[in-house]
C-alpha positions as CSV (number, residue, x, y, z in Angstrom):
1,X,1.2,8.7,-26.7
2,X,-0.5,10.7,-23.6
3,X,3.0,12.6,-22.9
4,X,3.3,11.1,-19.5
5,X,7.2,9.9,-18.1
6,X,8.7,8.3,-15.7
7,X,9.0,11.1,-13.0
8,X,5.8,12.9,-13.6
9,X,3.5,14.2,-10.6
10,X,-0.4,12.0,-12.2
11,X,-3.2,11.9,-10.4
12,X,-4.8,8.8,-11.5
13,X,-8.7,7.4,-11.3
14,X,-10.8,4.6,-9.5
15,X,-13.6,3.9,-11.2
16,X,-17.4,2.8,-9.2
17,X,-16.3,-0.7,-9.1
18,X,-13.9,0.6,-6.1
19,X,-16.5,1.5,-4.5
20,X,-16.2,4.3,-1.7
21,X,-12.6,4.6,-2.5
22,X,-13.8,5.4,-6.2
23,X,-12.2,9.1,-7.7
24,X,-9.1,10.9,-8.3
25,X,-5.8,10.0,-6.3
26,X,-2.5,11.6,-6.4
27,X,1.4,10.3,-7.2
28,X,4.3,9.9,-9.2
29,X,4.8,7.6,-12.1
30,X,7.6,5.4,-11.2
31,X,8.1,2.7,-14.1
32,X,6.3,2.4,-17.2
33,X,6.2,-1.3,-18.5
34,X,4.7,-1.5,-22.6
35,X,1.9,-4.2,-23.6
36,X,1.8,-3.6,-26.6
37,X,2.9,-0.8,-29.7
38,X,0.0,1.2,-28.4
39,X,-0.8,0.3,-24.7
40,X,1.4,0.7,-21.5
41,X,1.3,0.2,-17.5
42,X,2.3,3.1,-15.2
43,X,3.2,2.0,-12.1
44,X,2.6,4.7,-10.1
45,X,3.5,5.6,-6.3
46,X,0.9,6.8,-4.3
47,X,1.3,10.1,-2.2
48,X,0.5,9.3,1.8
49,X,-3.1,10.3,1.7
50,X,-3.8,8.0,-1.1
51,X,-2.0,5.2,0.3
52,X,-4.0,5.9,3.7
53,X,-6.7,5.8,1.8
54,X,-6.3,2.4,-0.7
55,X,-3.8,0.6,2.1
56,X,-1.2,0.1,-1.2
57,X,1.9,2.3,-1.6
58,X,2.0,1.6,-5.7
59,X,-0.4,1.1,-8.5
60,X,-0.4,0.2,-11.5
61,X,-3.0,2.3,-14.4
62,X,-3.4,0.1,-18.0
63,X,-6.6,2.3,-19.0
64,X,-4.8,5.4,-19.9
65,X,-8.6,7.3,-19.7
66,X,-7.4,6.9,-15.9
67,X,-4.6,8.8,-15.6
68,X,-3.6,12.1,-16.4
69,X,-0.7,14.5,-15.4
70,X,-0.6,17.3,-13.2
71,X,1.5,20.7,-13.8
């Protein structure tokens, strides 16, 4: 669907209800569970500054407007 694999450096997004931890955070996909034929969660693993940040070492992104890959 969005090209994105297990493996792949995303940088992935926090939207105003989050606040002043809202924007753009970086990491690796580690899992990606479906929901449905057209819907998945990555479960992504957070580099140190984000996880400094957001207190969390993994996340997982539904909304896939809020994640995109990084070359």
């Amino acid at each position: 669907m969005n090209g994105i694999k297990s493996g792949d450096r995303v940088e992935i997004h926090l939207d105003e209800k989050f606040g002043d931890r809202s924007g753009w955070y970086r990491g690796v996909v580690t899992r990606i569970d479906p929901y449905s034929q057209h819907r998945c969660f990555y479960w992504v693993r957070l580099d140190d500054e984000a996880q400094a940040v957001l207190k969390t070492g993994e996340i997982s992104v539904f909304n896939p407007k809020h994640i995109r890959k990084i070359e």
